[in-house]
Backbone as a ProteinNet text record, in pm:
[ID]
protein_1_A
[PRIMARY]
XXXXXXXXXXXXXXXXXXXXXXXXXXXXXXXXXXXXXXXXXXXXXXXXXXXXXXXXXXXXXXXXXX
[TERTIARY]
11269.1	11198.7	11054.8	10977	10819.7	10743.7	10658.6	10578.9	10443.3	10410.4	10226.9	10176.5	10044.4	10026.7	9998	10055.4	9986.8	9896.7	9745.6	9599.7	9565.4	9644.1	9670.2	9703.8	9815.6	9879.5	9906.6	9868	9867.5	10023.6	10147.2	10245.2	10309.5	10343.3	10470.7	10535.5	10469.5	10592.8	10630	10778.7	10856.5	10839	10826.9	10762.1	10903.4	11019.4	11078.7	11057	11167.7	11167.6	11073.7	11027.9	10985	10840.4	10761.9	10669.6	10578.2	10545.7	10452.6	10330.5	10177.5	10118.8	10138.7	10089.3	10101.8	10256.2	10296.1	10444.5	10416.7	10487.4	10447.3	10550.5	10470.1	10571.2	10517.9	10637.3	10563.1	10593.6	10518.7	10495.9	10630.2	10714.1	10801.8	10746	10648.5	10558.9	10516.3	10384.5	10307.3	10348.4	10387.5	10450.4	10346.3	10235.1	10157.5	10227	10133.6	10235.8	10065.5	10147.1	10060.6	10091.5	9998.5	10014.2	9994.2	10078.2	10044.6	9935	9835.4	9695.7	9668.5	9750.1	9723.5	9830.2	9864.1	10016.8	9957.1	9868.7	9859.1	9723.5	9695.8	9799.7	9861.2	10005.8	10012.5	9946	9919.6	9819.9	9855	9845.7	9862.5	9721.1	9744.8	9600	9630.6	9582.2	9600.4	9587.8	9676.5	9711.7	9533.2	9549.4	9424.1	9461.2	9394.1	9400.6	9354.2	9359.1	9279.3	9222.7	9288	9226.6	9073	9099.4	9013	8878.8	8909.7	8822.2	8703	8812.3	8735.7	8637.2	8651.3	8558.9	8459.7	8500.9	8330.2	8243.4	8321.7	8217.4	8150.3	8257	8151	8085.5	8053.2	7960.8	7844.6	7898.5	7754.5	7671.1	7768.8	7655.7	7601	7665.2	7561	7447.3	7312.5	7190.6	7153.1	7095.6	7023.6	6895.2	6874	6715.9	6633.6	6555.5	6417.6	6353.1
8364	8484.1	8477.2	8477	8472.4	8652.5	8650.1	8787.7	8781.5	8868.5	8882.3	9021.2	9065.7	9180.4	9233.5	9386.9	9458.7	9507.2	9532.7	9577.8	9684.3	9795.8	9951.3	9962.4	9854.9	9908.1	9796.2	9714.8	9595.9	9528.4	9597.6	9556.2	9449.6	9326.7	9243.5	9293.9	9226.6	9290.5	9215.9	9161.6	9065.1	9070.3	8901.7	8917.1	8817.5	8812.3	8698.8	8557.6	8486.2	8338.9	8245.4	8285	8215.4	8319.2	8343	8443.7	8381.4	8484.9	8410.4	8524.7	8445.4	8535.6	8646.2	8766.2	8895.5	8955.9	8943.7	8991.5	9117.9	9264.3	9351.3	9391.5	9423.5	9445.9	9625.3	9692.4	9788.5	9749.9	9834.7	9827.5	9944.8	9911	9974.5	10118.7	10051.6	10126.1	10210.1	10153.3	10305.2	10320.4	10269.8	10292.6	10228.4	10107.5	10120.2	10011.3	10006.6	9953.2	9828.9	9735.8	9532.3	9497.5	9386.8	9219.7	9083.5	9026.1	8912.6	8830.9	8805.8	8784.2	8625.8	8548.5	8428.2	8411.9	8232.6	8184.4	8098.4	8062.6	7947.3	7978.4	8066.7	8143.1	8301.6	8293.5	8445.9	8540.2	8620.8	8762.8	8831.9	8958.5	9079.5	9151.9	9264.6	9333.2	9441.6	9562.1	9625.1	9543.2	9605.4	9530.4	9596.8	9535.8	9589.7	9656.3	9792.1	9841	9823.5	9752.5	9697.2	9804.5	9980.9	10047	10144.7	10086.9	10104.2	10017.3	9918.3	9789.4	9817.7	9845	9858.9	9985.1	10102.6	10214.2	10137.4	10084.6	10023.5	9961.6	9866.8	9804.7	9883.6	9963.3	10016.5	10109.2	10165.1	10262.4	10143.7	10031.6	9964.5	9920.7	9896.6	9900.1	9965.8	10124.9	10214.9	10266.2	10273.5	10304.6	10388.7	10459	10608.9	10590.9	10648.4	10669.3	10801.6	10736.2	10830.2	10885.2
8034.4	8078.5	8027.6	8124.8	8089.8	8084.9	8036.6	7983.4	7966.1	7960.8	7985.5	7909.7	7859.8	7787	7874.6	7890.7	7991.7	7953.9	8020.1	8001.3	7984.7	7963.4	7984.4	7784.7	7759.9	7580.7	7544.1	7611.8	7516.2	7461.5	7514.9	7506	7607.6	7560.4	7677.9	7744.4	7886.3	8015.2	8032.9	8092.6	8155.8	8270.9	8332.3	8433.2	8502.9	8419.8	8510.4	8480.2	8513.8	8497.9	8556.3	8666.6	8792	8833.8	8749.2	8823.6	8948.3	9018	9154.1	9158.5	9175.2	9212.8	9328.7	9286.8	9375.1	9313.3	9256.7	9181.3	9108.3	9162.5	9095.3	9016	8886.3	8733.6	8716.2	8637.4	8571.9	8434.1	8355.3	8187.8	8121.9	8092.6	8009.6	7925	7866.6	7753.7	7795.8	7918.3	7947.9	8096.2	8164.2	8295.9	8408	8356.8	8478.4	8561.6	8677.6	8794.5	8777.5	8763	8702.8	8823	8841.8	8946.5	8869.5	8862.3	8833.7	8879.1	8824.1	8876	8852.2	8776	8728.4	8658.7	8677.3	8610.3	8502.3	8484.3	8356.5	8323.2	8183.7	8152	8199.3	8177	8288.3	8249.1	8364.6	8310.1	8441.7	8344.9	8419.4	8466.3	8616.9	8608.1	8738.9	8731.2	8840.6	8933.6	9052.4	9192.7	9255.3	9355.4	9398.4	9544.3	9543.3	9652.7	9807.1	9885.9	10024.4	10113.3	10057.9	10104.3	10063.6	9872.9	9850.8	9851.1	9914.5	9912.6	10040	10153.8	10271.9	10315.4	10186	10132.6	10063.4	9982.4	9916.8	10024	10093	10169.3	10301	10310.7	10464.1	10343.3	10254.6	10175.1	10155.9	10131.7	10068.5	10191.5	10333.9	10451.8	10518.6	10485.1	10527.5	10479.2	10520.2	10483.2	10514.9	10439.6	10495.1	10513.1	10658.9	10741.5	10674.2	10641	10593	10712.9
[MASK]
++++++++++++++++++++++++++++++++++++++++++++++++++++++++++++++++++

């Protein structure tokens, strides 16, 4: 069983024998909801939202006319 610190408390989450990127864990401890972001070495990190992604970018291409 492999484990990773979660970034929220700093406590080991189990991530499973076999982890694969995009694998979502929660934290026992503080309850957050992790992605496995990298296997060597494993690490945990908020999942990322795609809906909040596609808000940043149309905000950063809209320009305001003077």
């Amino acid at each position: 069983m492999q484990s990773a610190e979660c970034p929220q408390c700093g406590v080991e989450v189990s991530v499973g024998s076999q982890p694969k990127l995009g694998k979502l864990v929660v934290c026992k401890e503080c309850g957050a909801e992790l992605e496995v972001v990298w296997l060597d070495p494993l690490e945990l990190d908020w999942p990322i939202d795609e809906d909040e992604i596609d808000e940043e970018e149309s905000d950063d291409t809209e320009e305001e006319e003077y």
